[in-house]
Backbone as JSON, one array per atom type, in Angstrom:
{
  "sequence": "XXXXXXXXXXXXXXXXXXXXXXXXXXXXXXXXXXXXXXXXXXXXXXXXXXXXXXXXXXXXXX",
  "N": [[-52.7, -14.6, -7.16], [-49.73, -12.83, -7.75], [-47.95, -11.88, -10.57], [-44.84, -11.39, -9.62], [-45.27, -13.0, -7.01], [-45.73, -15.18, -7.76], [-43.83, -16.12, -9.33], [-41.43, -18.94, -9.97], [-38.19, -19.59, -8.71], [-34.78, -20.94, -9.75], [-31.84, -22.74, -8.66], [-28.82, -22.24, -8.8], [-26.98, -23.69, -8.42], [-27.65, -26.66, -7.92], [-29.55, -26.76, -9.7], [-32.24, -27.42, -8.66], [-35.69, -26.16, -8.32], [-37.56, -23.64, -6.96], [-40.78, -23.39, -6.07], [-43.44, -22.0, -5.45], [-46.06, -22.15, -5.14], [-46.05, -25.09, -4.44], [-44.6, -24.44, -2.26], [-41.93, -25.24, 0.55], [-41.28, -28.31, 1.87], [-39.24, -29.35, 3.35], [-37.98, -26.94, 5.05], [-40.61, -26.25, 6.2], [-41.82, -24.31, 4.78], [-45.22, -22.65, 3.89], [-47.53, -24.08, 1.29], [-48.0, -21.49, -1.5], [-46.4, -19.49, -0.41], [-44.31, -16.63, -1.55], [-41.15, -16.63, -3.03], [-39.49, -14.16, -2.4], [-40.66, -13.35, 0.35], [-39.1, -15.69, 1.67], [-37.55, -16.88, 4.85], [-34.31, -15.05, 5.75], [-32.48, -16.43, 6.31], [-33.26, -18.9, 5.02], [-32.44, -21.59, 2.89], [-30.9, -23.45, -0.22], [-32.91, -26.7, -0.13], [-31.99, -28.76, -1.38], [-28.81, -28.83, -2.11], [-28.21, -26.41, 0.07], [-27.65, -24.1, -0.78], [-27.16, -20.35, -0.74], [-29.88, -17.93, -0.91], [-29.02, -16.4, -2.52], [-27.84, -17.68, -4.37], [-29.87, -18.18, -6.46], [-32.16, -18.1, -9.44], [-34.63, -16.26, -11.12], [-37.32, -18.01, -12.53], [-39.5, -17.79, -14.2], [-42.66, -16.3, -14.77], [-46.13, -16.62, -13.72], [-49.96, -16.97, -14.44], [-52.21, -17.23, -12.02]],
  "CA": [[-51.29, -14.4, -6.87], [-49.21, -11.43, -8.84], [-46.57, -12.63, -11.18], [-44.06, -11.71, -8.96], [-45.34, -14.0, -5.86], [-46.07, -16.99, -8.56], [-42.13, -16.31, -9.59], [-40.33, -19.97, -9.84], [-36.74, -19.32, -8.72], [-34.17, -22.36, -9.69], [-30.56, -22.76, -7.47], [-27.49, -22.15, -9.98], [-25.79, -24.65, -8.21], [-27.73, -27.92, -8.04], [-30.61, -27.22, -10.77], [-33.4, -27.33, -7.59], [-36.31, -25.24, -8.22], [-38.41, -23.34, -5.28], [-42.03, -23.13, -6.95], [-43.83, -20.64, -4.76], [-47.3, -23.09, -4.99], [-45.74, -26.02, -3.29], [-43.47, -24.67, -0.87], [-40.58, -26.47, 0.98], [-41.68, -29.07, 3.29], [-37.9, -29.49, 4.44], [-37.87, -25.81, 5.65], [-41.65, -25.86, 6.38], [-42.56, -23.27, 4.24], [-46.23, -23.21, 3.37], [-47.39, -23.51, -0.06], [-48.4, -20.1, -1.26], [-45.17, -18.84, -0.25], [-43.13, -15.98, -2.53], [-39.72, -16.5, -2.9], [-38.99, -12.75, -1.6], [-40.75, -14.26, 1.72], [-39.08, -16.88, 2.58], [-36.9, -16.54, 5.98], [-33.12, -14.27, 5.5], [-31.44, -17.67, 6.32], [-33.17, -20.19, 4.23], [-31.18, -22.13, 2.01], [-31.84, -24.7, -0.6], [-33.05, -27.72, 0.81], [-30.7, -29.78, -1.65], [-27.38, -28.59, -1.37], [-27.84, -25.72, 0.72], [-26.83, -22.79, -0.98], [-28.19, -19.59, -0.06], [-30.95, -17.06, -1.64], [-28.37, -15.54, -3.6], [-27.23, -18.44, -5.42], [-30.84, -18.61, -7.19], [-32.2, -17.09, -10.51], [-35.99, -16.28, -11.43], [-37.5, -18.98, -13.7], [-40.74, -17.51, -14.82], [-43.92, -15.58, -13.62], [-47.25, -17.46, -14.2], [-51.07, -16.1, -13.98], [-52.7, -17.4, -11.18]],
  "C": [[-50.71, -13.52, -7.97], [-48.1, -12.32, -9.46], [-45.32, -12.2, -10.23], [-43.75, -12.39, -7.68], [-45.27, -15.53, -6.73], [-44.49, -17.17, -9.27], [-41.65, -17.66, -9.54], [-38.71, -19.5, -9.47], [-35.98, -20.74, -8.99], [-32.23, -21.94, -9.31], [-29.67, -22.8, -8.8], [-26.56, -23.08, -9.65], [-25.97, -26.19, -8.62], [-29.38, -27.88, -9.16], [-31.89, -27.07, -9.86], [-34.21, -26.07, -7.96], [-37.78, -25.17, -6.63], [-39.44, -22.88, -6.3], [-43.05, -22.49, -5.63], [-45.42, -21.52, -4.08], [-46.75, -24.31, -4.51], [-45.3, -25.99, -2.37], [-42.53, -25.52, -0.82], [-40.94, -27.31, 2.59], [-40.34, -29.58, 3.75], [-38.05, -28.61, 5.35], [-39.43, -25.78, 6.38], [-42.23, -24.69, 6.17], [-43.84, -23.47, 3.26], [-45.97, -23.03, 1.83], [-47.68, -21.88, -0.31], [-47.43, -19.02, -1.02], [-44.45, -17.91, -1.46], [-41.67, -16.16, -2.04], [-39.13, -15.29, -1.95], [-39.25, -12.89, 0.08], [-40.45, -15.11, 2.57], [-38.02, -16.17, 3.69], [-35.23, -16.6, 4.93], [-32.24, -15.5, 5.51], [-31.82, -19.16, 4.98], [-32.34, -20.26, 3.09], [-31.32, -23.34, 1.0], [-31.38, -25.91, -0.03], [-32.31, -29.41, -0.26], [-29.35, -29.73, -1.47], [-26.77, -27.61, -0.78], [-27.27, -24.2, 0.5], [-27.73, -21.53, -0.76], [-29.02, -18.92, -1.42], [-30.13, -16.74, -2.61], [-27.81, -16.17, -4.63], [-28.7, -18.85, -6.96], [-31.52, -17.29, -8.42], [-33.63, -17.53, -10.64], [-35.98, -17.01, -12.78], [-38.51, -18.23, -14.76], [-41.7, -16.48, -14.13], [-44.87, -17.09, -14.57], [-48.47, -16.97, -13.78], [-51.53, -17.21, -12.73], [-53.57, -17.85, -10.94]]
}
């Protein structure tokens, strides 16, 4: 995985991070998933806020 698919993003609103290697089994997004991939609507699956409310945590090797 490239450091920018292994990216952590975490939600500015409620602290929630989207970790790219577990996915979101609310949304049913596999693991393996990049942030940049996920579907135009998803939203976090704690309090809903959209893509744009979230900030890159990290990269990590693979």
């Amino acid at each position: 995985m490239s450091e920018t698919k292994a990216a952590r993003f975490e939600c500015r609103i409620c602290w929630h991070v989207y970790d790219p290697q577990e996915g979101d089994s609310v949304w049913q997004i596999e693991p393996g998933t990049p942030f940049e991939e996920l579907p135009e609507d998803w939203s976090c699956p704690v309090c809903e806020a959209g893509r744009d409310k979230f900030l890159r945590l990290d990269t990590r090797d693979a």
